[in-house]
ZATIVO-479511 format. One record per residue: chain; residue number from 1; x, y, z of N, C-alpha, C, O, CB in turn. Coordinates in Angstrom, 3 decimals, m for minus. Glycine has a CB too. Example, Ala and Ser with C-alpha at 12.3 -4.5 7.8 and 13.67 -1.06 7.14 Angstrom:
residues 2
+-----+-----+----------+----------+----------+----------+----------+----------+----------+----------+----------+----------+----------+----------+----------+----------+----------+
| mol | seq |   n.east |  n.north |     n.up |  ca.east | ca.north |    ca.up |   c.east |  c.north |     c.up |   o.east |  o.north |     o.up |  cb.east | cb.north |    cb.up |
+-----+-----+----------+----------+----------+----------+----------+----------+----------+----------+----------+----------+----------+----------+----------+----------+----------+
|   A |   1 |   13.190 |   m5.690 |    7.800 |   12.300 |   m4.500 |    7.800 |   13.200 |   m3.300 |    7.800 |   14.236 |   m3.319 |    8.465 |   11.308 |   m4.473 |    9.046 |
|   A |   2 |   12.850 |   m2.250 |    7.080 |   13.670 |   m1.060 |    7.140 |   12.900 |    0.030 |    7.870 |   13.409 |    1.138 |    8.039 |   14.084 |   m0.598 |    5.725 |
+-----+-----+----------+----------+----------+----------+----------+----------+----------+----------+----------+----------+----------+----------+----------+----------+----------+
end
This chain:
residues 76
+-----+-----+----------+----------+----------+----------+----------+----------+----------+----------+----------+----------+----------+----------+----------+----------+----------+
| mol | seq |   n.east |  n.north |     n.up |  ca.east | ca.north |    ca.up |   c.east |  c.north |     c.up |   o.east |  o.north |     o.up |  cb.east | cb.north |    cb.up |
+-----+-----+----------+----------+----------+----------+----------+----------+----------+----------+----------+----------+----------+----------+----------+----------+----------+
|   A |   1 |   22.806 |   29.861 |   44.843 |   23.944 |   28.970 |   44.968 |   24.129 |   28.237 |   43.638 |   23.114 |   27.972 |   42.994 |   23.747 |   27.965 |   46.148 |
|   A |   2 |   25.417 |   27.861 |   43.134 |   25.338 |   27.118 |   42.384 |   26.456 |   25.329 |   42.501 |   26.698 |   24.618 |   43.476 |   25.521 |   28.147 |   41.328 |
|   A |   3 |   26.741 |   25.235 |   41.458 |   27.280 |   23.849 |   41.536 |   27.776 |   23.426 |   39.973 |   27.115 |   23.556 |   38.943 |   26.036 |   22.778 |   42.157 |
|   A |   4 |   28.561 |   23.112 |   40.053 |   29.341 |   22.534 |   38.575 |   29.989 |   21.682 |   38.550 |   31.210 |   21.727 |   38.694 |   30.159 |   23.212 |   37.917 |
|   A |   5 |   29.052 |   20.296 |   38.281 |   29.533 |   18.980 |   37.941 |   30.222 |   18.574 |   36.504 |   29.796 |   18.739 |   35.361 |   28.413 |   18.184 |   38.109 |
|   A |   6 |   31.633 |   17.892 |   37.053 |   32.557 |   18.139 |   35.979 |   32.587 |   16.258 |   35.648 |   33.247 |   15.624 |   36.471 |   34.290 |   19.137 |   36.566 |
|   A |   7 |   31.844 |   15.354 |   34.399 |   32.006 |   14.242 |   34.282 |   32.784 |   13.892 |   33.263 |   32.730 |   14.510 |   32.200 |   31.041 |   13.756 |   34.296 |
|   A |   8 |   33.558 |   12.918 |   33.444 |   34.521 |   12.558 |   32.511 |   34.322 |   10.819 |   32.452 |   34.107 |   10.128 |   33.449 |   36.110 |   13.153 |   33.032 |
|   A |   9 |   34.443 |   10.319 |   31.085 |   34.814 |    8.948 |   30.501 |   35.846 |    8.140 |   31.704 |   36.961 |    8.574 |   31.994 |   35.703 |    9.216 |   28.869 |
|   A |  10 |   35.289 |    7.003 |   32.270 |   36.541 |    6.578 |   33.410 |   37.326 |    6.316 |   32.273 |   36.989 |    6.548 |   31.112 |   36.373 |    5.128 |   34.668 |
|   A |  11 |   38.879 |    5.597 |   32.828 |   39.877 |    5.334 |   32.503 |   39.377 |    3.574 |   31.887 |   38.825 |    2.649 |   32.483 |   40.954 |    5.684 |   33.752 |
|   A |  12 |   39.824 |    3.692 |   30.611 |   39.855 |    2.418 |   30.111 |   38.678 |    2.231 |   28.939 |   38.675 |    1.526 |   27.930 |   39.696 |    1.432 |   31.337 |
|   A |  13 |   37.746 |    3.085 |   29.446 |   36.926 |    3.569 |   28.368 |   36.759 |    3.901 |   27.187 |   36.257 |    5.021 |   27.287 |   36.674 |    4.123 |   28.508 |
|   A |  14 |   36.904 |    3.524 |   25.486 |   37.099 |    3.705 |   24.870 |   36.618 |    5.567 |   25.226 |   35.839 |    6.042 |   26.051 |   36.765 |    2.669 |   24.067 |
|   A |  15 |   37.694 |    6.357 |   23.943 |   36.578 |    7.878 |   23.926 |   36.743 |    8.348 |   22.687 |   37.430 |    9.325 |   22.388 |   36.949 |    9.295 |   25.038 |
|   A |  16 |   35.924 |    7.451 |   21.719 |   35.772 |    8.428 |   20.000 |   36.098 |    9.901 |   20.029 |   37.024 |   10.433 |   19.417 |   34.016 |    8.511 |   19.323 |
|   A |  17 |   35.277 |   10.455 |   20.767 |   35.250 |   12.254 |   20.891 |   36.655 |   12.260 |   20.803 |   37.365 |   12.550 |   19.840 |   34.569 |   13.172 |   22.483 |
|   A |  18 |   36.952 |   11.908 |   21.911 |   38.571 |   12.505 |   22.329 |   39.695 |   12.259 |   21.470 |   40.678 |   12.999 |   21.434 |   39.122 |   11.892 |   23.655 |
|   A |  19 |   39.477 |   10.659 |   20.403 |   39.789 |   10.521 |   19.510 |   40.226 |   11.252 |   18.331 |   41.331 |   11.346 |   17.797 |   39.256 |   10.060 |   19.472 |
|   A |  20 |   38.867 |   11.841 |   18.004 |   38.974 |   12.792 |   16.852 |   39.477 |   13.886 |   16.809 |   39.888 |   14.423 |   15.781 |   38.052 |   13.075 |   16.432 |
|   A |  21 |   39.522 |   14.586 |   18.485 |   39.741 |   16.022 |   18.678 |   41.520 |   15.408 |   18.288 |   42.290 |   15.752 |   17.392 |   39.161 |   16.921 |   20.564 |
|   A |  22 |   41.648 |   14.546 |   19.237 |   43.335 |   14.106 |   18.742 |   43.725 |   14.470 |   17.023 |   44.376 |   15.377 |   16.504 |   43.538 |   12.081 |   18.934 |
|   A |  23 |   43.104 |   13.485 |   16.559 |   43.536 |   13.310 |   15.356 |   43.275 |   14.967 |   14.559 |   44.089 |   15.289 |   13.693 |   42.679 |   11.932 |   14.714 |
|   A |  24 |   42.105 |   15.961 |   14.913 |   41.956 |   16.749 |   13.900 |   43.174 |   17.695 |   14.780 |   43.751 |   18.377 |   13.932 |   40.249 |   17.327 |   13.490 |
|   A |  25 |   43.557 |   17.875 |   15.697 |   44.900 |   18.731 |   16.266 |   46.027 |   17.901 |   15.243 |   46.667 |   18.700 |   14.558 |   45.288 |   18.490 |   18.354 |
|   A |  26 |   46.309 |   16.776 |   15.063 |   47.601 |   16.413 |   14.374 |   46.915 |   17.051 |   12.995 |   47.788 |   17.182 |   12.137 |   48.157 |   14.548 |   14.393 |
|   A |  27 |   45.974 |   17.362 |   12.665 |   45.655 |   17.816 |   11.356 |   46.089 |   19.122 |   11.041 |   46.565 |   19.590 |   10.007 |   44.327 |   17.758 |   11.141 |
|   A |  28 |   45.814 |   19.637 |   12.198 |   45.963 |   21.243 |   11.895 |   47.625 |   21.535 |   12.521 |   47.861 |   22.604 |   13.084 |   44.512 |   22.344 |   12.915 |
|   A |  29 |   48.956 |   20.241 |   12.315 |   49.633 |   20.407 |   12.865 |   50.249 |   20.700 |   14.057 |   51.349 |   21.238 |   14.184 |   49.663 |   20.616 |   12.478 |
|   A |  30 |   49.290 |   20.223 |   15.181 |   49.764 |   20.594 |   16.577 |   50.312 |   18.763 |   16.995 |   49.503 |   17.976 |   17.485 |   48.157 |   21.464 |   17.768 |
|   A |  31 |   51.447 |   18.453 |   16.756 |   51.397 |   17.260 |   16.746 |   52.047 |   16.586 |   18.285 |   52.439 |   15.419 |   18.263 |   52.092 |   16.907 |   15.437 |
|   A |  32 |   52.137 |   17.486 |   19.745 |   52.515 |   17.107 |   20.464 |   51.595 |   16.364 |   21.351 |   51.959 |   15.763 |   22.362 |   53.112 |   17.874 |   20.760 |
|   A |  33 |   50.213 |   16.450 |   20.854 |   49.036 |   15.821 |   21.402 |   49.256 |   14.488 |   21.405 |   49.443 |   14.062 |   20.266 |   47.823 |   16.112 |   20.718 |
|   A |  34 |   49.305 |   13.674 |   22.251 |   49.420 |   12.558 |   22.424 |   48.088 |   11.456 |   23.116 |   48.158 |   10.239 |   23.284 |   50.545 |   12.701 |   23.087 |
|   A |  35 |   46.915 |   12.394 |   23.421 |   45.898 |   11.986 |   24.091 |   44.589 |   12.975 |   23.991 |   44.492 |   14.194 |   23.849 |   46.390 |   11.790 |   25.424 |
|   A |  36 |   44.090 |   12.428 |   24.061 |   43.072 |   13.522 |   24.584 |   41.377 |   12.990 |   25.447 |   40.656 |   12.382 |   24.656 |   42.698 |   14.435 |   23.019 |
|   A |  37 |   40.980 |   13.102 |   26.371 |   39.732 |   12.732 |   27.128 |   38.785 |   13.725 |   26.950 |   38.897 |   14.683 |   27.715 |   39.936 |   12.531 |   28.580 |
|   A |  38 |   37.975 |   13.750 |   26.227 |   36.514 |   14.649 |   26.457 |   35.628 |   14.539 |   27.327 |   35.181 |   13.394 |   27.256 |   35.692 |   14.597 |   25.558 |
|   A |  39 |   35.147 |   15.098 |   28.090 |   34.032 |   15.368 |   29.015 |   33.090 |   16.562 |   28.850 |   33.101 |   17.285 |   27.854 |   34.578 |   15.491 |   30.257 |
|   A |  40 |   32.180 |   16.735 |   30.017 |   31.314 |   17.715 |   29.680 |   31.352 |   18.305 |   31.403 |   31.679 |   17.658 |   32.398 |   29.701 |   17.091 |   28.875 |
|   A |  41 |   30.911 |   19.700 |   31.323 |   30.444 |   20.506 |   32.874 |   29.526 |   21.068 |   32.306 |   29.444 |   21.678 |   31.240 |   31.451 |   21.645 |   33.783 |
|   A |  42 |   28.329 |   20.646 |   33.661 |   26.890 |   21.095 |   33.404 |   27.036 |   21.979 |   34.765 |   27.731 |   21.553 |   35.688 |   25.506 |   19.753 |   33.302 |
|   A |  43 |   26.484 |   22.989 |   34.837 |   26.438 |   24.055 |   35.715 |   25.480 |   24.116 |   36.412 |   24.807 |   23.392 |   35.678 |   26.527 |   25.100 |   35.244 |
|   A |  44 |   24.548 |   24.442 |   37.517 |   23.386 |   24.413 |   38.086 |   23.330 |   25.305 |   39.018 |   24.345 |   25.400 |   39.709 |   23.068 |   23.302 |   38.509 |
|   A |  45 |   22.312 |   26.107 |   39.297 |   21.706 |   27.321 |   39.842 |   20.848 |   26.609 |   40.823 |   19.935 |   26.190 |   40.111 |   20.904 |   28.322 |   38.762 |
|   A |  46 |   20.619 |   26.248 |   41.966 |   19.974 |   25.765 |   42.893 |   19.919 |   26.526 |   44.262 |   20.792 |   27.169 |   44.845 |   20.434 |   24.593 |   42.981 |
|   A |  47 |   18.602 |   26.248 |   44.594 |   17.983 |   26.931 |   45.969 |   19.042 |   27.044 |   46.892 |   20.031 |   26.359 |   46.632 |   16.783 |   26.078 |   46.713 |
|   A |  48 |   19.071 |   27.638 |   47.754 |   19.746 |   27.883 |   48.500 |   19.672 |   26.584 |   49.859 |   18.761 |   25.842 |   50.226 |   19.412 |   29.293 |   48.690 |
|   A |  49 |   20.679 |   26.719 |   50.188 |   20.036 |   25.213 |   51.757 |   20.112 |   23.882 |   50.806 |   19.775 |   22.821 |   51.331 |   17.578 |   25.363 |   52.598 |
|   A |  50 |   20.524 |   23.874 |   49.471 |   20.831 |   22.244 |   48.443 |   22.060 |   21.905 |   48.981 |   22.978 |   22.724 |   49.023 |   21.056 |   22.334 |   46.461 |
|   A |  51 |   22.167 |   20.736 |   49.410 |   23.528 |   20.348 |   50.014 |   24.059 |   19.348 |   48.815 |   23.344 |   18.818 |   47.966 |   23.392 |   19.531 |   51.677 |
|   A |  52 |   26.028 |   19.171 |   49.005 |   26.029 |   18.316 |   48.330 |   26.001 |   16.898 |   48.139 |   26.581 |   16.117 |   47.384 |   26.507 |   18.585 |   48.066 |
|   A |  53 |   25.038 |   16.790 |   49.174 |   24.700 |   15.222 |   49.025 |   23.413 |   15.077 |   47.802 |   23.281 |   14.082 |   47.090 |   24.100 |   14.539 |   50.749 |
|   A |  54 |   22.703 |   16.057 |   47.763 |   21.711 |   16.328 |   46.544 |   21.715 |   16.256 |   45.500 |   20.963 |   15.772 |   44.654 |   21.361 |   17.127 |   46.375 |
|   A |  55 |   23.111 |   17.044 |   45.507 |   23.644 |   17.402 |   43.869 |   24.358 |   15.860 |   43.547 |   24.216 |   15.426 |   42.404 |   25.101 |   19.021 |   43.741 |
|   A |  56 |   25.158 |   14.994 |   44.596 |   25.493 |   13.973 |   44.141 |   24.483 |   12.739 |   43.834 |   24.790 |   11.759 |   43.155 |   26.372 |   13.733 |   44.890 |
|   A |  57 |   23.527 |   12.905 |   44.305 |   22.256 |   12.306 |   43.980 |   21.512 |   12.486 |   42.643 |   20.911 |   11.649 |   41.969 |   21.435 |   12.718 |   44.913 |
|   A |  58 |   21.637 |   13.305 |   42.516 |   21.973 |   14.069 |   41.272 |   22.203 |   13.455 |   40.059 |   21.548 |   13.010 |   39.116 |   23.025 |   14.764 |   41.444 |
|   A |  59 |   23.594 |   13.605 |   40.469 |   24.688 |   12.550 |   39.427 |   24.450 |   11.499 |   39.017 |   24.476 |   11.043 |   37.874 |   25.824 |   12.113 |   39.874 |
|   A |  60 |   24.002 |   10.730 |   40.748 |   23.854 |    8.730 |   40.581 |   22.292 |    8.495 |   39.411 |   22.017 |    7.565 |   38.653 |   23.275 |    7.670 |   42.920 |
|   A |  61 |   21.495 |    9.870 |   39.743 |   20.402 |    9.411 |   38.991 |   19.974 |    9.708 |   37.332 |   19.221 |    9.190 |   36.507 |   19.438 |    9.859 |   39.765 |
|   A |  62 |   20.831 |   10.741 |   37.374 |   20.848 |   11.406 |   35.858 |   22.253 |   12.501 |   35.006 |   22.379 |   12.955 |   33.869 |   19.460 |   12.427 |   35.991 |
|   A |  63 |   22.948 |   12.551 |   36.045 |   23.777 |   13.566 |   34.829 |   25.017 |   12.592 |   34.768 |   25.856 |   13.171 |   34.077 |   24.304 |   15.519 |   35.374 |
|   A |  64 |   25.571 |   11.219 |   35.234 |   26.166 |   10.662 |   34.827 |   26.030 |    9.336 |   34.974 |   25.748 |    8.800 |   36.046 |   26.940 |   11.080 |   35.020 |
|   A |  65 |   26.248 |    8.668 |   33.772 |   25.917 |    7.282 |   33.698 |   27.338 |    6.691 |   34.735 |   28.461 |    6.736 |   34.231 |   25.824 |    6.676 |   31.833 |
|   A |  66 |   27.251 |    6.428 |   35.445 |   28.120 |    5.473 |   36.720 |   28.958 |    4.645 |   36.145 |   30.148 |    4.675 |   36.458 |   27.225 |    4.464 |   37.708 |
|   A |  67 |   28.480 |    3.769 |   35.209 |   29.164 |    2.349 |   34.606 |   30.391 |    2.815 |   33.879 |   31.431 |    2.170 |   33.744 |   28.125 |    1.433 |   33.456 |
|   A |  68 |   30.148 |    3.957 |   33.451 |   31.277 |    4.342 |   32.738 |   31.988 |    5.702 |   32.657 |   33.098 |    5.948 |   32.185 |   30.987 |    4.068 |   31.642 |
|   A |  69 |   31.147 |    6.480 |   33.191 |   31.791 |    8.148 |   33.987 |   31.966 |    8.190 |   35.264 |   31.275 |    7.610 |   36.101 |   30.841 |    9.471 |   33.903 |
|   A |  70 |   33.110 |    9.037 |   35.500 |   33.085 |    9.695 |   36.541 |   32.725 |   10.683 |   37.191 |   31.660 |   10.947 |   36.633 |   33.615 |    9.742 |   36.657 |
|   A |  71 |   32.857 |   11.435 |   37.993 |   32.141 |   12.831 |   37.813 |   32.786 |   13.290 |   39.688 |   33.093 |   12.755 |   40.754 |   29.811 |   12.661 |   37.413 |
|   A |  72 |   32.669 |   14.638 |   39.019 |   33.297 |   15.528 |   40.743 |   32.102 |   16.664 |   40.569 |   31.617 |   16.973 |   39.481 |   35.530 |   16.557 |   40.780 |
|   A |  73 |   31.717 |   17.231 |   41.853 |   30.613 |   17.989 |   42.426 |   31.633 |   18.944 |   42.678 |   32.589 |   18.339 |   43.163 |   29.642 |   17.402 |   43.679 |
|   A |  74 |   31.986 |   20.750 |   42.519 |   32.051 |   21.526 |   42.992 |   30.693 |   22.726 |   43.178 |   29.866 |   23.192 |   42.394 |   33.070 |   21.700 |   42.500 |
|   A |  75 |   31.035 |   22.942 |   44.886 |   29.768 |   23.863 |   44.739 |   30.135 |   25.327 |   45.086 |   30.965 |   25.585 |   45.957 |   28.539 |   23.370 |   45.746 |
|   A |  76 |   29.471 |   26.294 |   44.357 |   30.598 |   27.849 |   44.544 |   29.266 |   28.520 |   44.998 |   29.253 |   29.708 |   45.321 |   31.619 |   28.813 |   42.757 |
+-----+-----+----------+----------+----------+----------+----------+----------+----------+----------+----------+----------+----------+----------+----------+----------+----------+
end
């Protein structure tokens, strides 16, 4: 089974990353970019019978800091 938690910067959050990717797209002339949010998806291969209350446990304890990400659990 697996699972792919998708966390993103909440709203209001400064986001340097997303910043720069902005600015180096107006660089290379793509100038309709008006924003941009970076995040990350970490993927996970887990036992079979892992529910997603686990995987969100998961989350609260280590793959996203709470105070300031968000994060969604899909499990495929």
């Amino acid at each position: 089974m697996k699972a792919r938690v998708y966390v993103m910067l909440k709203n209001g959050v400064l986001d340097p990353q997303g910043e720069a990717v902005r600015h180096a797209l107006g660089s290379l002339g793509f100038d309709g970019v008006e924003g941009v949010r970076q995040g990350k998806v970490i993927e996970l291969d887990l036992a079979d019978g892992t529910t997603e209350d686990t995987v969100t446990e998961m989350c609260e304890k280590l793959l996203a800091n709470t105070v300031i990400e968000s994060y969604r659990v899909e499990l495929m």
